[in-house]
N, C-alpha and C positions, 0 to 999 in steps of 0.2 A: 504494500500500500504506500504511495507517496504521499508524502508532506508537504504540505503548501508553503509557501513562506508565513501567511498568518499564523499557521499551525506552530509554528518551528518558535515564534515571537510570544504564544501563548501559553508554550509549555511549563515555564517557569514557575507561571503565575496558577497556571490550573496545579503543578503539582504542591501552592503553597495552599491552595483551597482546599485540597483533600486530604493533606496532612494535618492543616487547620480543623477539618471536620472531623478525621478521626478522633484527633485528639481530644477533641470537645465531647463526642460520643462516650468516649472510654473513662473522663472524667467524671461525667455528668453527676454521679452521685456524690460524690468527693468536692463539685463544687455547690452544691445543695445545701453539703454539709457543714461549706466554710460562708453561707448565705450569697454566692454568689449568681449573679440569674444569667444562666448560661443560654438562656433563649436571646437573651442582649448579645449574647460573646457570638453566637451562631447568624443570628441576624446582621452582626456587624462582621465577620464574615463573607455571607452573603452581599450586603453592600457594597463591600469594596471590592471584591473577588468582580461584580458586572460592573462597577466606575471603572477598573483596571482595563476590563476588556473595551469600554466605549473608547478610555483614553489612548489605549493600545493601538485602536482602529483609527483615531485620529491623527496619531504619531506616525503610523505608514501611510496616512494619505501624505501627510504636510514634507514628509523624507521624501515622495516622488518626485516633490517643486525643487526647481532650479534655486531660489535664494535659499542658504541657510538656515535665516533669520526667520522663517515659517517654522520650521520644526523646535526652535526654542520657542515661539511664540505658544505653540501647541502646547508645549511641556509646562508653562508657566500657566497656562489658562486653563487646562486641566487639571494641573496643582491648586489652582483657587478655586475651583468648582468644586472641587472634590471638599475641599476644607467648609466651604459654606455648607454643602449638602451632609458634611459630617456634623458640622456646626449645628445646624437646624435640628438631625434627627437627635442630637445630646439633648438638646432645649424641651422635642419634644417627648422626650420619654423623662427626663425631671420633672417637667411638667404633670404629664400621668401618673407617672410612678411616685410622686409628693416623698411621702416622709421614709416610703418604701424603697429607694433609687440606690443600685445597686453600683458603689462608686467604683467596686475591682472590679465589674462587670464593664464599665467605661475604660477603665486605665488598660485593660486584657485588650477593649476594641481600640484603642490606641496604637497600642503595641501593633498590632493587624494593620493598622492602617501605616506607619511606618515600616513593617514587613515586605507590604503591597508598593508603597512609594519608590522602595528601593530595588524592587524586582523593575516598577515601570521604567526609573528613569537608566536603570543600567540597560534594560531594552532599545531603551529612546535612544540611549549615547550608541549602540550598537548599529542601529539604523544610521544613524549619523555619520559610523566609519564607512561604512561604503560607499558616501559620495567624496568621490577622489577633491585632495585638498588644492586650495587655488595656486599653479605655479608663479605666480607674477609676487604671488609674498614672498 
């Protein structure tokens, strides 16, 4: 079976999702048991695991273009999107969750989200090395 290039830029990130989920499966009781709400940890998972892949798909459109300065463009703007949309869904599960708000449960979905960051943008820079560098510098 061949691999696409998308395939090949996603593997990373799918294999940080399913060790992410396993992990969180085989814990599940053990983080019950420390009050942590591992439906937040799995959900925040989920979140970033499809931000990764939109970001990912936006990083090989922008590495096609002839300037650069598109594919940082990409990397910064879906670094901010991802941060507000992380930003929001923290607000609203405080929000819900009041006095019940499962703070390891956030700090675990942090962690996840800097896992993911680092999977994206070392893909990003990898895209990035294959357009040949300008001889005139």
């Amino acid at each position: 079976m061949k691999q696409t290039k998308f395939t090949k830029l996603i593997m990373p990130m799918l294999l940080l999702f399913f060790i992410a989920n396993v992990i969180i499966i085989l814990t599940e009781k053990q983080m019950k048991a420390a009050s942590i709400e591992y439906t937040i940890v799995s959900f925040a998972n989920i979140l970033f695991f499809v931000l990764g892949l939109i970001s990912l798909g936006l990083h090989a459109m922008a590495s096609k273009k002839e300037n650069p300065n598109v594919l940082f463009r990409s990397i910064m703007g879906s670094t901010f999107i991802k941060m507000i949309v992380t930003g929001t869904a923290v607000l609203i599960y405080a929000k819900t969750a009041k006095e019940k708000t499962s703070t390891i449960a956030v700090i675990i979905g942090m962690g996840l989200y800097l896992a993911y960051m680092a999977i994206e943008v070392k893909t990003a820079l990898q895209l990035n090395k294959k357009q040949k560098p300008n001889a005139s510098n």
